[in-house]
VEXKELUM-14702 format. One line per 3 residues: number of its first residue (from 1); their letters; for each residue z, x, y of N, C-alpha, C. Coordinates in nm, 3 decimals. Each point is the difference from the previous one (the first is absolute). Example, Ala and Ser with C-alpha at 12.3 -4.5 7.8 and 13.67 -1.06 7.14 Angstrom:
% VEXKELUM-14702
1> AS> 0.780 1.319 -0.569 0.000 -0.089 0.119 0.000 0.090 0.120  -0.072 -0.035 0.105 0.006 0.082 0.119 0.073 -0.077 0.109
This chain:
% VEXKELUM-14702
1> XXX> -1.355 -6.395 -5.051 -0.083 0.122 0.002 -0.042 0.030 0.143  0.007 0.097 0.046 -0.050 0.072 0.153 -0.113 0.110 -0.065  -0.079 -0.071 0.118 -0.150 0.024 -0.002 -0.034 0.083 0.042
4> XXX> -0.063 0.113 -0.006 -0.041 0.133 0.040 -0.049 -0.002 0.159  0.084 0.083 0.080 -0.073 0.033 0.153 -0.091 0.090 0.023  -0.081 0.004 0.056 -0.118 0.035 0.054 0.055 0.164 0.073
7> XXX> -0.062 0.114 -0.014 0.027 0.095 0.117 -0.115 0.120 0.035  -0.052 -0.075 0.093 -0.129 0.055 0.013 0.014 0.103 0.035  -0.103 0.148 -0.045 0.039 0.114 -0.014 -0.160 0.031 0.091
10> XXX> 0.029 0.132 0.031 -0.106 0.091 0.072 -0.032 0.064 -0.091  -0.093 0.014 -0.048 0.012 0.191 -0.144 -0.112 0.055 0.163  0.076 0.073 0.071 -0.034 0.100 0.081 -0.116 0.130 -0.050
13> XXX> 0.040 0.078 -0.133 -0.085 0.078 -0.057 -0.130 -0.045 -0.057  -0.027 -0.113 -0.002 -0.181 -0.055 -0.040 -0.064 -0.061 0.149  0.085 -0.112 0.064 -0.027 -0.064 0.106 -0.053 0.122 0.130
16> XXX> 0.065 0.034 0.027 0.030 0.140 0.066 -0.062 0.151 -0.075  -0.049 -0.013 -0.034 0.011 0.156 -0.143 -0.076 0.072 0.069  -0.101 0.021 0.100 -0.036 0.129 0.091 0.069 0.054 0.111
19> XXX> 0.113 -0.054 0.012 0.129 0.031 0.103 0.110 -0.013 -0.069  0.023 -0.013 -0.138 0.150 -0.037 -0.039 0.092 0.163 0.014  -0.110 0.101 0.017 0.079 0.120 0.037 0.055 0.076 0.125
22> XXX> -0.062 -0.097 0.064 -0.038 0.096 0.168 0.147 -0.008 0.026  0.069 0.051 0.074 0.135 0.021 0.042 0.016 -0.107 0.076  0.093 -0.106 -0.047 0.103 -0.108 0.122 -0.097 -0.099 -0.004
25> XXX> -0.135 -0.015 -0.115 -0.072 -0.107 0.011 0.070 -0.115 -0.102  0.083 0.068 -0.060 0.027 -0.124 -0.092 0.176 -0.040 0.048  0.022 0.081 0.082 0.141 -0.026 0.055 -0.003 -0.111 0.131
28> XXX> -0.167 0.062 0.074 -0.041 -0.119 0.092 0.022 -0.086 -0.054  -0.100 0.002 -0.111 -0.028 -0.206 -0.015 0.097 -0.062 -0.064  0.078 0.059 -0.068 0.130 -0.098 -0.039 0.088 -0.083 0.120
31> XXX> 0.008 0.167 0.103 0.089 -0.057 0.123 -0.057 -0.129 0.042  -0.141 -0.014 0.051 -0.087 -0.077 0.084 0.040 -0.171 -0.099  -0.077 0.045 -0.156 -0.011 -0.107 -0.088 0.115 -0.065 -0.067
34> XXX> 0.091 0.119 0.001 0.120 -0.089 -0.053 0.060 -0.097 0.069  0.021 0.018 0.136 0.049 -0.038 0.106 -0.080 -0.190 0.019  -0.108 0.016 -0.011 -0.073 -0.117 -0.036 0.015 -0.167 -0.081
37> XXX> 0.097 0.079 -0.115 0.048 -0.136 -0.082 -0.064 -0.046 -0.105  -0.175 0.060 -0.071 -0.055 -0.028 -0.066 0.046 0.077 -0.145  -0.022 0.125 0.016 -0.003 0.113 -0.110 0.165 0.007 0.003
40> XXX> 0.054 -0.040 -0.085 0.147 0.034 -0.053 0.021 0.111 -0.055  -0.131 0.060 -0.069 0.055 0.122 -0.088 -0.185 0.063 0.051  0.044 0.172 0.009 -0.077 0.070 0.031 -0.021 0.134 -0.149
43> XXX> -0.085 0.033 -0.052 -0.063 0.062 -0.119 -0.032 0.158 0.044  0.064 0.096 -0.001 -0.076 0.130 0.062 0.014 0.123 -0.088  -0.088 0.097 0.083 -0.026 0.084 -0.139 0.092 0.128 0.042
46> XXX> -0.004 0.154 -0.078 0.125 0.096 0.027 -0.034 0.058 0.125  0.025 0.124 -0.005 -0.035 0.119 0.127 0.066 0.001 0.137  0.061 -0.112 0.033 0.060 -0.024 0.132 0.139 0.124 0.041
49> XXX> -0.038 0.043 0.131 0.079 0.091 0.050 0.141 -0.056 0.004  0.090 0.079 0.113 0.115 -0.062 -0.036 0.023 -0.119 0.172  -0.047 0.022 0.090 -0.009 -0.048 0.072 -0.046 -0.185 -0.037
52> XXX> -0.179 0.006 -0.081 -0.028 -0.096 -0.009 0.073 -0.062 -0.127  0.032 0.052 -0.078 0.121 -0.044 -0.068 0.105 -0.088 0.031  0.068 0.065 0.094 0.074 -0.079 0.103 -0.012 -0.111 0.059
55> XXX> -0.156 0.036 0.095 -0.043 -0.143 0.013 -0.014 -0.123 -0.043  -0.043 0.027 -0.146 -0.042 -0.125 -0.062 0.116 -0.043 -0.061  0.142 0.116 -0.053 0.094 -0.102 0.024 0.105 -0.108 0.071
58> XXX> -0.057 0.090 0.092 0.071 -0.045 0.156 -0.074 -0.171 0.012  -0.135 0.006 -0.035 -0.080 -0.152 0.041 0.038 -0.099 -0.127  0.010 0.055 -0.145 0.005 -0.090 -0.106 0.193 -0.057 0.038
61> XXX> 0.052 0.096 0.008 0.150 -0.076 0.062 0.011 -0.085 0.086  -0.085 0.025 0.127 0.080 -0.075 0.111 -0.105 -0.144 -0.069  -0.073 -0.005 -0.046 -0.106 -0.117 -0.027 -0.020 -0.057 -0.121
64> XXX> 0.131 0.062 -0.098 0.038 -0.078 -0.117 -0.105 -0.002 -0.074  -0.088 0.166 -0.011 -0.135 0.001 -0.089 0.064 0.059 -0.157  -0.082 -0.011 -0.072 -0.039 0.058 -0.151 -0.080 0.149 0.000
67> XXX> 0.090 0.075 -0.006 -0.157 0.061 -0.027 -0.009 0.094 -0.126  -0.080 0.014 -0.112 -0.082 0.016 -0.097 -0.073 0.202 0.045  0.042 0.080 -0.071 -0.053 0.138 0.036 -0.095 0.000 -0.141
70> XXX> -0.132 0.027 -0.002 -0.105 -0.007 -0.125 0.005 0.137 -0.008  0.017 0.050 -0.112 0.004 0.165 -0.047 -0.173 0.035 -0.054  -0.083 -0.122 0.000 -0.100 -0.023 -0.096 -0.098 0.226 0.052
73> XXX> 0.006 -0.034 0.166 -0.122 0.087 -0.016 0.063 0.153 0.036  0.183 0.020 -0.002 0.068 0.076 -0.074 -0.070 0.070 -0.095  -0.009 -0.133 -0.101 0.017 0.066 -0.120 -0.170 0.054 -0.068
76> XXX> -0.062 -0.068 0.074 -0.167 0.030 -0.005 0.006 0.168 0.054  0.043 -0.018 0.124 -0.014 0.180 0.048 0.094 0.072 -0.052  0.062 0.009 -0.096 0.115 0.064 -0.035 -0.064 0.022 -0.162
79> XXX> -0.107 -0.064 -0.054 0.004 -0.003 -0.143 0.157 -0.045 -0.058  0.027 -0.081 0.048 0.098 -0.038 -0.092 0.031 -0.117 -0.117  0.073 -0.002 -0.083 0.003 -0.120 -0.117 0.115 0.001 -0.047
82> XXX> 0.045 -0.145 0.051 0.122 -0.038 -0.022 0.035 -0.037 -0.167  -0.134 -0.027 -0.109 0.032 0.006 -0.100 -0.077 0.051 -0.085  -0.023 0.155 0.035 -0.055 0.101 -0.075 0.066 0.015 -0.128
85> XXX> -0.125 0.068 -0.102 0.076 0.025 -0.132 0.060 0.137 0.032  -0.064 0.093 0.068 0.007 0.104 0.022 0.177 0.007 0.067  0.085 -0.003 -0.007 0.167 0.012 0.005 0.011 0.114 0.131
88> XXX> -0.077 0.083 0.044 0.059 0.110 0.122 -0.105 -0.106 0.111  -0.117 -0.017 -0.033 -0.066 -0.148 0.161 0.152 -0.075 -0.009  -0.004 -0.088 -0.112 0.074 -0.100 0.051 0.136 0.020 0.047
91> XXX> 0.096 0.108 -0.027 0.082 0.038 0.054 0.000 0.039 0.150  -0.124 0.056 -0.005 -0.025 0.077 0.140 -0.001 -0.154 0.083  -0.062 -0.087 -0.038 -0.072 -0.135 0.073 0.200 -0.046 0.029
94> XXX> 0.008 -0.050 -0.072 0.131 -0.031 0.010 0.048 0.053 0.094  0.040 0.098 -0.004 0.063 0.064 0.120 -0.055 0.022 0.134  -0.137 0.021 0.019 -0.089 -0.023 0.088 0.032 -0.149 0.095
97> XXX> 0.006 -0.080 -0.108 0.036 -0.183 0.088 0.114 0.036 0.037  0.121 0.042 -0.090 0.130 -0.042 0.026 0.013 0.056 0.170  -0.042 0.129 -0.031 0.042 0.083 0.119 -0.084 -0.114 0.101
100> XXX> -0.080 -0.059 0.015 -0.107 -0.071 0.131 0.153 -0.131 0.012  0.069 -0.037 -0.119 0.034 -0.106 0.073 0.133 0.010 0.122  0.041 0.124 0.016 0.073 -0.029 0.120 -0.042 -0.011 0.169
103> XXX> -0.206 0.043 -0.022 -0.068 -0.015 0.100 -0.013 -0.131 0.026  -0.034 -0.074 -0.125 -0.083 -0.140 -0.008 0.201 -0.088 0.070  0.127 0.066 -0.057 0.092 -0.043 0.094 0.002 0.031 0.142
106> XXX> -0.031 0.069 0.030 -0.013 0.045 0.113 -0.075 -0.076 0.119  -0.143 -0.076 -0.091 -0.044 -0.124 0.077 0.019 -0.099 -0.003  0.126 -0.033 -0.030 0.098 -0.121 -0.069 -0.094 -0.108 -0.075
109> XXX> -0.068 0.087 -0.093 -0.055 -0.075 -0.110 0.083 -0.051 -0.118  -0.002 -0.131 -0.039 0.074 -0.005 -0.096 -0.070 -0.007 -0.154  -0.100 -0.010 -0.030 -0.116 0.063 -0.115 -0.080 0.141 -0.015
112> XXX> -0.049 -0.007 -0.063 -0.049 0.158 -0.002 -0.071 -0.033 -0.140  -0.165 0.000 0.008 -0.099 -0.030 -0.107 -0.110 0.064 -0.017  -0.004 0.026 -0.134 -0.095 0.096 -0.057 -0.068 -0.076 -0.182
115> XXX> -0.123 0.098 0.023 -0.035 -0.055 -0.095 -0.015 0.110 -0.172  -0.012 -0.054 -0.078 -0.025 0.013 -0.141 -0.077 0.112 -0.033  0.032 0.097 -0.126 -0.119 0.112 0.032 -0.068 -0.069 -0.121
118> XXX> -0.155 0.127 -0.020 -0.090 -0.075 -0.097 0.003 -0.088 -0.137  -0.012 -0.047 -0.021 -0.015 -0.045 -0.124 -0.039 0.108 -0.116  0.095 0.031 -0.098 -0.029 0.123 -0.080 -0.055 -0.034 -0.131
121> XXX> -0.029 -0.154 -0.033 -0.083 -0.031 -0.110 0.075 -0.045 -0.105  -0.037 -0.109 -0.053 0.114 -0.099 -0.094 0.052 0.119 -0.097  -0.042 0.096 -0.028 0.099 0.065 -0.078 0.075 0.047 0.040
124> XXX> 0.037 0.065 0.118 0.104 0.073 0.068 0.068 -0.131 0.066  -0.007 -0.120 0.064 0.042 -0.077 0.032 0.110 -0.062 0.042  0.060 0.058 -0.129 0.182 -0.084 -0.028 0.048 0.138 0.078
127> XXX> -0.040 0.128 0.006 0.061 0.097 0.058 -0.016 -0.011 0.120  -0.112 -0.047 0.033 -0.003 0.053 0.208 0.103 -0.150 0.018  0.007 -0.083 -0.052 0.110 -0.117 0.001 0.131 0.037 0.031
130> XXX> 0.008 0.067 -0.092 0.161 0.107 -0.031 0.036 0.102 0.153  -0.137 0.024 -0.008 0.009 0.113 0.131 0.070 -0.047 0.121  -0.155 -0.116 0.024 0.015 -0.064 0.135 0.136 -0.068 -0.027
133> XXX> 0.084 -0.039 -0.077 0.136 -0.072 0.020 0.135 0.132 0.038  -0.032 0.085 -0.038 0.068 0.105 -0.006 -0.007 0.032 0.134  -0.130 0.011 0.082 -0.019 -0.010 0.133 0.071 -0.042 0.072
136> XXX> -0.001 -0.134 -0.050 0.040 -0.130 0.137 0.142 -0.026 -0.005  0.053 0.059 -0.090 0.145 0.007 -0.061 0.066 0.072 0.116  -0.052 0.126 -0.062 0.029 0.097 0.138 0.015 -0.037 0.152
139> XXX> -0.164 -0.020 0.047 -0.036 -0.050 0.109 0.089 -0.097 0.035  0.041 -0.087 -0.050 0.094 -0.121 0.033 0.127 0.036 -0.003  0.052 0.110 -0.032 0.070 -0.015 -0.022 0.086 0.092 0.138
142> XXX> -0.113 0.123 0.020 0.046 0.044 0.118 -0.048 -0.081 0.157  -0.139 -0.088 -0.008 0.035 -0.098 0.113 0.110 -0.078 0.018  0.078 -0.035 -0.090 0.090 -0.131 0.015 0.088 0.078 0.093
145> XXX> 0.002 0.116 0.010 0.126 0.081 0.129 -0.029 -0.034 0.108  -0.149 -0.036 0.022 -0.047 -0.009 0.143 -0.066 -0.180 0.027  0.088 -0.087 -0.092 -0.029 -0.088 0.003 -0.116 -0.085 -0.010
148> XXX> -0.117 0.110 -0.081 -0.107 -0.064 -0.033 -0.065 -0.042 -0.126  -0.118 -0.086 0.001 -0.037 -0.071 -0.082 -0.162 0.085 -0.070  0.030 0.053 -0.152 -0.124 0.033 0.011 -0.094 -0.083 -0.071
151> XXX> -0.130 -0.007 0.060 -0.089 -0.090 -0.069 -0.137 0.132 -0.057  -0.063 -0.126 -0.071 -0.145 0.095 -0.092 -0.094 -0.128 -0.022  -0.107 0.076 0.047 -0.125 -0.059 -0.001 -0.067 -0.038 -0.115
154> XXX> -0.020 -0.077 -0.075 -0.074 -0.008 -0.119 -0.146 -0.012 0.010  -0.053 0.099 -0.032 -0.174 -0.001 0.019 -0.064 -0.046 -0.102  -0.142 -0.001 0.032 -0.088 -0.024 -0.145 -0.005 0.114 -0.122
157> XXX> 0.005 -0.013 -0.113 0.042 0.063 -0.087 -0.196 0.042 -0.058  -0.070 -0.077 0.003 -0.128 0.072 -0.073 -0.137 0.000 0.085  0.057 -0.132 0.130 -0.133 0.015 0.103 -0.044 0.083 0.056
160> XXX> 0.085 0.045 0.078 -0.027 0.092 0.146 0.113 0.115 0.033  0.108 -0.020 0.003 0.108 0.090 0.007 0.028 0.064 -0.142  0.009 -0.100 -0.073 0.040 0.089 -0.143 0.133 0.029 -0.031
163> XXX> 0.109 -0.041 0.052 0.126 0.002 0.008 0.124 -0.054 -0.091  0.080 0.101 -0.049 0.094 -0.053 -0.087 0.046 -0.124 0.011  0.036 -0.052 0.089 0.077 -0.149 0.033 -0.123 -0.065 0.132
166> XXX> -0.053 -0.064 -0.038 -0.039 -0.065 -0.111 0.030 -0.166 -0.003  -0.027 -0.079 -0.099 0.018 -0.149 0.011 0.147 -0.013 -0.005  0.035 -0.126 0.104 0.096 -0.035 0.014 0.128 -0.042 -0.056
169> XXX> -0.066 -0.036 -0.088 0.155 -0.004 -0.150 0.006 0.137 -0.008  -0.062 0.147 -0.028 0.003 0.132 -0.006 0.146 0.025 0.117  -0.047 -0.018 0.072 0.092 -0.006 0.146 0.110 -0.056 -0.026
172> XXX> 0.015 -0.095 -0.009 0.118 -0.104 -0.021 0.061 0.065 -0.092  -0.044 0.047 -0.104 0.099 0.029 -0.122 0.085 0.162 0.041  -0.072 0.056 0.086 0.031 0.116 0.033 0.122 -0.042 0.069
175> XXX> -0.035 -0.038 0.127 0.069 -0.022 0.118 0.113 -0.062 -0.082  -0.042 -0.137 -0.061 0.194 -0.034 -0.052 0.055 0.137 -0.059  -0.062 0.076 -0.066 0.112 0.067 -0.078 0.053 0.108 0.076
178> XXX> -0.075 -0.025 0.121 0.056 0.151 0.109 0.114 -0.110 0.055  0.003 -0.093 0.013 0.100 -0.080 0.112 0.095 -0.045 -0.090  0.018 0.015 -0.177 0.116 0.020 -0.060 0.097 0.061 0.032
181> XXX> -0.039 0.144 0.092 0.078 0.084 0.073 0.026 0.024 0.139  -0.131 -0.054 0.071 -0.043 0.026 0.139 -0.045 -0.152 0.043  0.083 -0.049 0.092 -0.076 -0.130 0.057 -0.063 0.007 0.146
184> XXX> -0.078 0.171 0.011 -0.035 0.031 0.144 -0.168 0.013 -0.129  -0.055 -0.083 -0.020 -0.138 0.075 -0.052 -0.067 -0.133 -0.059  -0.113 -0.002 0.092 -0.103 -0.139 0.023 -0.131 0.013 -0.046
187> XXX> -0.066 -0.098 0.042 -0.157 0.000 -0.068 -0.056 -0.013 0.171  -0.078 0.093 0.020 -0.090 -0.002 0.126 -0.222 -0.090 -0.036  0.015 -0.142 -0.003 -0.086 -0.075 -0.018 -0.140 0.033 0.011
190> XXX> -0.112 0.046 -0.014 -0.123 0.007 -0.027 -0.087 -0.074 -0.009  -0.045 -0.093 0.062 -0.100 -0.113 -0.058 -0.135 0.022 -0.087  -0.016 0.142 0.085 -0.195 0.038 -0.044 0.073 0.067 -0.107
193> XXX> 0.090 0.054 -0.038 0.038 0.101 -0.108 0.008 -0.143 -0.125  0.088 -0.089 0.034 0.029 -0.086 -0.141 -0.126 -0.102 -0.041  -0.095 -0.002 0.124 -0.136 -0.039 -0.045 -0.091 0.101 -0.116
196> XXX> 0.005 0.092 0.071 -0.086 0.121 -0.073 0.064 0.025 -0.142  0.171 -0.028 -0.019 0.078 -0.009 -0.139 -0.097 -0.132 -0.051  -0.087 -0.082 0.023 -0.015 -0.116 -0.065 0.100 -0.130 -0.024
199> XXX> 0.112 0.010 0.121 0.092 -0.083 0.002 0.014 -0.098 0.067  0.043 -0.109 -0.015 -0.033 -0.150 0.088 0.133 0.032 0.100  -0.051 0.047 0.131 0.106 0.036 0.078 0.146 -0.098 0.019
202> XXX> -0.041 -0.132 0.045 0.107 -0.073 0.032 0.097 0.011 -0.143  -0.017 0.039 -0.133 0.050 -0.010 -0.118 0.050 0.103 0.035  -0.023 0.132 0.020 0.061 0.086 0.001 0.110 0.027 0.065
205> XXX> -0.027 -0.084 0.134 0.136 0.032 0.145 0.096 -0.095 -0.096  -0.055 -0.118 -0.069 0.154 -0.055 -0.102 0.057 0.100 -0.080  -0.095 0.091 -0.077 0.085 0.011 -0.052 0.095 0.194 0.049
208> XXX> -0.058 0.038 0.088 0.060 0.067 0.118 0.130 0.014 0.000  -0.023 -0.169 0.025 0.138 -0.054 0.043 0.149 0.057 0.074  0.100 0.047 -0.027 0.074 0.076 0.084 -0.010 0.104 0.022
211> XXX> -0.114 0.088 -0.026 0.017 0.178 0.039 -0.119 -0.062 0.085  -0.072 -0.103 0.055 -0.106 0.013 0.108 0.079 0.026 0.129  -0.058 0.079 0.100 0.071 0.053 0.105 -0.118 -0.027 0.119
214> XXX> -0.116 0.049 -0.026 -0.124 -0.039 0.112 -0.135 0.023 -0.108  -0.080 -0.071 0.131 -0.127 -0.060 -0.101 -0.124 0.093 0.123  -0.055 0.073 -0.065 -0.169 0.038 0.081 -0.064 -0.094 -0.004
217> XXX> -0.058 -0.052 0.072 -0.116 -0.069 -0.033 -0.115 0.078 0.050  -0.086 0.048 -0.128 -0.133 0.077 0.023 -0.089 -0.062 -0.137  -0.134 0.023 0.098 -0.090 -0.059 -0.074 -0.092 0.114 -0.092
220> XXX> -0.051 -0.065 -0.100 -0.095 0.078 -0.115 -0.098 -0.055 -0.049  -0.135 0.095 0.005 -0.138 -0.104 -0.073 0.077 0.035 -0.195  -0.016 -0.090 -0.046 0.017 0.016 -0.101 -0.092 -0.020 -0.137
223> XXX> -0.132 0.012 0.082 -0.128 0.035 -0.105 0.000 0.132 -0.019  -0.049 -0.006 -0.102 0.050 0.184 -0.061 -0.148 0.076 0.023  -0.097 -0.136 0.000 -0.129 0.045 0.037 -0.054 0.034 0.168
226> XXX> 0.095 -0.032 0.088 -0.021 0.014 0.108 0.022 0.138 0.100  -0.072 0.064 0.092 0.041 0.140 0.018 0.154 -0.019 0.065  0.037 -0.093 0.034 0.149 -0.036 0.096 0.083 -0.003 -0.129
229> XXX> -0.001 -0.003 -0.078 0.133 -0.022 -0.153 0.077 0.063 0.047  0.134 -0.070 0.009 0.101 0.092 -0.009 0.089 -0.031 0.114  0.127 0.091 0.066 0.106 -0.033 0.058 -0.018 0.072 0.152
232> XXX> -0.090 -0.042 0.100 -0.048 0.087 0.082 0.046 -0.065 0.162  0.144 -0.058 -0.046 0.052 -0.079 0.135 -0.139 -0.094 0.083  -0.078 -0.051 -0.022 -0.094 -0.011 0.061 0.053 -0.144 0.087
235> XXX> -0.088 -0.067 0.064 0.021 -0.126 0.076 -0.021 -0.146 -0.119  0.121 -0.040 0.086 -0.001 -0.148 -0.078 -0.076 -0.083 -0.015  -0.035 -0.079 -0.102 -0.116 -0.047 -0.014 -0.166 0.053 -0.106
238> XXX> -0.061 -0.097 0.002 -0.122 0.063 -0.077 -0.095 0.187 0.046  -0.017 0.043 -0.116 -0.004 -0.082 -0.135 0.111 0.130 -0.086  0.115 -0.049 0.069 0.109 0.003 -0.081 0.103 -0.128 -0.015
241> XXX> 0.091 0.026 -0.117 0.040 -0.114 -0.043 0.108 -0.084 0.026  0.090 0.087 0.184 0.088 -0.097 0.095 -0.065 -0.016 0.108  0.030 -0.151 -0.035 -0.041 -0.085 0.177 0.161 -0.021 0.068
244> XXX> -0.019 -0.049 0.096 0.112 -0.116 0.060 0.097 -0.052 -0.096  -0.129 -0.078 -0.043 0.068 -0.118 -0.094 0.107 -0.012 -0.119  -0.099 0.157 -0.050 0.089 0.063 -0.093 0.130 0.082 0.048
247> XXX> 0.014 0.043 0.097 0.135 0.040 0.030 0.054 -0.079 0.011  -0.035 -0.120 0.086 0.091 -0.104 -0.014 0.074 -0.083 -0.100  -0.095 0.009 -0.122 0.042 -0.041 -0.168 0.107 0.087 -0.045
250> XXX> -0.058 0.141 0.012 0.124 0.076 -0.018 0.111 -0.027 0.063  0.035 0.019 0.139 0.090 -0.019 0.120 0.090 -0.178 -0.079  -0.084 -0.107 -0.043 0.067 -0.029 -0.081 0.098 0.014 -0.134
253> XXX> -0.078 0.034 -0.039 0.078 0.076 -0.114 0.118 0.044 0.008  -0.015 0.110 0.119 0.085 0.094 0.015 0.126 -0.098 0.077  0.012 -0.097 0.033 0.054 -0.076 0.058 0.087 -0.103 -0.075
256> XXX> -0.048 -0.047 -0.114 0.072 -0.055 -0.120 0.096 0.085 -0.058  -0.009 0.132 0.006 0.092 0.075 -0.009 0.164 -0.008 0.011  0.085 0.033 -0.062 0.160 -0.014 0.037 0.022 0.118 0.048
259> XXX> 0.060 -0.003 0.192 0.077 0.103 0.053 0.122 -0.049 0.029  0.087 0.012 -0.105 0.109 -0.065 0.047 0.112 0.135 0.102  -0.038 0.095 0.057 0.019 0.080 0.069 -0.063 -0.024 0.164
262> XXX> -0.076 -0.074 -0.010 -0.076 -0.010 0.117 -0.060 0.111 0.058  -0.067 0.085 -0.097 -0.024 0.153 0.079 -0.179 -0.050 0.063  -0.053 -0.091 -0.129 -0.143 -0.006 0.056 -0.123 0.133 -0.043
265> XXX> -0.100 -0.039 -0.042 -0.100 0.122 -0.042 -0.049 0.055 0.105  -0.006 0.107 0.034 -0.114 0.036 0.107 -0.151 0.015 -0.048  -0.105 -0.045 0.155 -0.160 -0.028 -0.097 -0.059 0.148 0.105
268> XXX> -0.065 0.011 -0.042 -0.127 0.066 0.075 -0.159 0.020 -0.006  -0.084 -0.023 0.068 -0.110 0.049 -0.038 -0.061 0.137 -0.022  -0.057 0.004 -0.098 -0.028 0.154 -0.029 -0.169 -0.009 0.014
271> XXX> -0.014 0.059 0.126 -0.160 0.007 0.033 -0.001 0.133 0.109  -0.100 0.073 -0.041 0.049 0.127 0.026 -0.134 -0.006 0.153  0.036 0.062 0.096 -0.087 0.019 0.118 -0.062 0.169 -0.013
274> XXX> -0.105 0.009 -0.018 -0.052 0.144 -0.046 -0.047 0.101 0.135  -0.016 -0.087 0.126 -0.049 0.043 0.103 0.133 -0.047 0.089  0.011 0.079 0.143 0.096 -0.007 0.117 -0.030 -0.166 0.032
277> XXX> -0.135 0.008 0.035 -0.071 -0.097 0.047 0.032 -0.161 -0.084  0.009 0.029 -0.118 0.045 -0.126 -0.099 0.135 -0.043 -0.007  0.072 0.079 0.085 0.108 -0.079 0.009 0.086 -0.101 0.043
280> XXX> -0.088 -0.010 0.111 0.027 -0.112 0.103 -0.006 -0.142 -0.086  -0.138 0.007 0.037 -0.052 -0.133 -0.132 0.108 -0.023 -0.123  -0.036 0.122 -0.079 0.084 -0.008 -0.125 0.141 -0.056 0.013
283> XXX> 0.032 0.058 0.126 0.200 -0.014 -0.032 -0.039 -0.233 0.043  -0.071 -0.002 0.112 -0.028 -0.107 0.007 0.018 -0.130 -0.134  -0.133 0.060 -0.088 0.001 -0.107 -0.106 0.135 -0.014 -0.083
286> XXX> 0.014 0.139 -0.023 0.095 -0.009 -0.096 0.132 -0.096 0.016  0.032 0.037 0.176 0.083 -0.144 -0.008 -0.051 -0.141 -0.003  -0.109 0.016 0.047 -0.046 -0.143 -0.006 -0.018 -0.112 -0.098
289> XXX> -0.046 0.135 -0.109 -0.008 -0.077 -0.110 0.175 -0.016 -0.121  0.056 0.100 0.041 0.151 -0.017 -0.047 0.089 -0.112 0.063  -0.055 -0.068 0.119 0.075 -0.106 0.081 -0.047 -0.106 -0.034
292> XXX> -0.152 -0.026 -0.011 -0.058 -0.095 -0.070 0.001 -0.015 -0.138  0.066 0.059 -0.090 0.027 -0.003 -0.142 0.156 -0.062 -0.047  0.065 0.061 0.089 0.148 -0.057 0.050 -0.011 -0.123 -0.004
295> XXX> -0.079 -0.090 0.136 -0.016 -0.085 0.071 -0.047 -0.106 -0.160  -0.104 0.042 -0.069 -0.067 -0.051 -0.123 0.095 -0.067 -0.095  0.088 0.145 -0.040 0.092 -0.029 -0.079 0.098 -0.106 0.005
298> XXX> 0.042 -0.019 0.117 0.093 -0.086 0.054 0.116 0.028 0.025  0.042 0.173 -0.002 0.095 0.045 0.068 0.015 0.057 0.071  0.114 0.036 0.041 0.084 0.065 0.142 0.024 0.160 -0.012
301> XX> -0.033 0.059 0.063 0.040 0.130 0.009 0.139 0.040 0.042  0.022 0.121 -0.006 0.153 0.030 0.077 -0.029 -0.012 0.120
């Protein structure tokens, strides 16, 4: 059995998120950071011209990066829903991504991830199911031209987001039956999301198992009585319910794993910097504490 590799990821759009728009700021820091040797795979969000486009594929090539295009706040400013009941959204949505993914090629991304629309209520259920597969069918089916991989976020289904997909067997069962046809379409990892599902995380990345592709690590208070409840990227640690330690349990987990491909998960921290000023610091911990969780676990990164 070959043991899952490590590939530490940037998610640029939380770490970064009061500059992830400014022009050539996110094309900078790949150039600067990729070049570095730490961050193997870089996380970024749409809008990029064609110039910085360029750039960032120009840096993920020569430096043998990953990089991951998040459609998430796309699809927030767009009103869109990838698994509306409503049949002219979700068509429209559909086509809306498809058309983005020859941009997200364009920054020689090889993923392209978005998330789940609402949760429409156990009675409609089995339909937005139907929908969202009908979706990703599609979606997958016209990335695979451009050689990419699509992944989906599984959120909390009754905490805080409210979202069709939802707990992780939900996911899993989806995703296999999309990769009956399509083997470009993954599970994009959540930690604060499969907490807030009420799920014993490390159980879940088992049973994940081959559609896991990368793991967030973001933290959540998960008292329902507390004004913090909920999925608010916040900082690691109390009094929410990932430390260190616990990534590192996970980071095990995820490590017992069989890659007999040797592709390796990519990790990231998902802690969002709300001020210019918080970023310094912020981008700081976040590796610090992703190197020291590594270090915990007892493995090796790429």
């Amino acid at each position: 059995m070959t043991q899952q590799l490590f590939l530490p990821s940037l998610l640029i759009p939380e770490i970064y998120h009061p500059v992830m728009n400014d022009k050539g700021y996110t094309a900078g820091l790949i150039e600067e950071l990729g070049s570095e040797g730490f961050y193997r795979s870089f996380e970024i969000c749409d809008g990029f011209d064609a110039e910085d486009r360029g750039r960032i594929r120009t840096a993920a090539q020569a430096n043998g990066l990953v990089i991951t295009q998040w459609l998430t706040f796309f699809i927030y400013r767009h009103n869109l829903d990838v698994s509306s009941l409503d049949s002219s959204l979700r068509l429209e949505t559909v086509r809306r991504i498809k058309e983005n993914l020859y941009l997200a090629a364009e920054c020689g991304a090889s993923n392209v991830a978005f998330i789940p629309g609402p949760d429409p209520g156990i009675e409609r259920r089995k339909e937005g199911f139907e929908a969202f597969y009908e979706s990703l069918c599609a979606i997958c089916e016209e990335a695979a031209s451009y050689n990419l991989t699509i992944l989906v976020e599984p959120l909390d289904r009754d905490a805080h987001k409210k979202r069709l997909v939802g707990p992780t067997e939900d996911a899993v069962a989806l995703l296999s039956r999309v990769r009956q046809q399509y083997l470009n379409a993954g599970i994009a990892f959540d930690t604060a999301h499969a907490a807030l599902n009420g799920e014993d995380i490390e159980q879940a990345i088992a049973l994940a198992g081959s559609c896991l592709e990368q793991i967030h690590f973001s933290n959540a208070i998960l008292d329902k009585e507390s004004e913090g409840y909920g999925d608010h990227h916040m900082p690691i640690g109390l009094p929410g319910f990932l430390t260190t330690g616990k990534i590192a349990s996970i980071l095990r987990a995820v490590g017992q794993q069989n890659d007999p491909e040797g592709k390796g998960v990519r990790i990231a921290m998902e802690v969002r910097s709300h001020e210019q000023s918080d970023i310094e610091q912020n981008a700081k911990s976040a590796r610090t504490i992703l190197e020291a969780a590594i270090q915990m676990a007892g493995k090796e990164s790429a």
